[in-house]
C-alpha positions in Angstrom: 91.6 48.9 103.7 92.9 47.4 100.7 96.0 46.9 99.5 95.3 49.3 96.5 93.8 51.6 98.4 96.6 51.5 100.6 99.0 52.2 98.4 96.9 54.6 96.6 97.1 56.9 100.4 100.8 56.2 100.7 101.7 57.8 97.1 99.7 61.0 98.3 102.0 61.4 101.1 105.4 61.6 98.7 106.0 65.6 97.9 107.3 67.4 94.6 110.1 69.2 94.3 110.7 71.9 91.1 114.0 73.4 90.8 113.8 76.8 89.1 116.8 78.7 87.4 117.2 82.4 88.0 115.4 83.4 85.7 112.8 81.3 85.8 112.5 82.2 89.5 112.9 86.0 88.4 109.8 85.5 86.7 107.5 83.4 88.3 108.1 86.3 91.2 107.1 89.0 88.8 104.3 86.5 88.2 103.0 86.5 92.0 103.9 90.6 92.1 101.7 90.9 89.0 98.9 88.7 90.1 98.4 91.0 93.9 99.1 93.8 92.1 101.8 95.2 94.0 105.4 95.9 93.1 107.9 94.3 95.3 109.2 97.6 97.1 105.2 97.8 98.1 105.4 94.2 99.5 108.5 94.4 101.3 106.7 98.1 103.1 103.5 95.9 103.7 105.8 93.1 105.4 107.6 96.1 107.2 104.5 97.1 109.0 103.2 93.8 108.7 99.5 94.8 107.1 99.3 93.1 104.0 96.4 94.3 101.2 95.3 90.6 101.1 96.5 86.8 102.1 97.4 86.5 98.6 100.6 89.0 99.0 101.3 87.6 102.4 101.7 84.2 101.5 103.9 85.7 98.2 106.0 87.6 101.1 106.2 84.2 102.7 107.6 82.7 99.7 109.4 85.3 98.2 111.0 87.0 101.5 113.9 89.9 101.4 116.5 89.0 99.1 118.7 91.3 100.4 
């Protein structure tokens, strides 16, 4: 391997980190509720009995959790 090529593997390895206001986390949830089509009371049930309507909502649920 190269030394450019090394490098070039090493930089894919380094991660990104966005930090979101309120709001804009407010939205980018209504976002992800918007884009399953469910409203959040409808995930939080489908968490509760742990039957989601697709992988899409779970892995939102995953994200999103219970901000109680």
């Amino acid at each position: 391997m190269t030394a450019d090529a090394h490098e070039a593997t090493n930089n894919t390895d380094e991660s990104e980190v966005f930090e979101l206001s309120p709001e804009e986390w407010q939205a980018a949830v209504l976002r992800g509720l918007e884009r399953v089509g469910l409203t959040r009371a409808e995930l939080k049930e489908q968490a509760r009995e742990r039957n989601f309507s697709s992988t899409e909502a779970r892995k939102l649920w995953m994200i999103i959790g219970d901000p109680a």
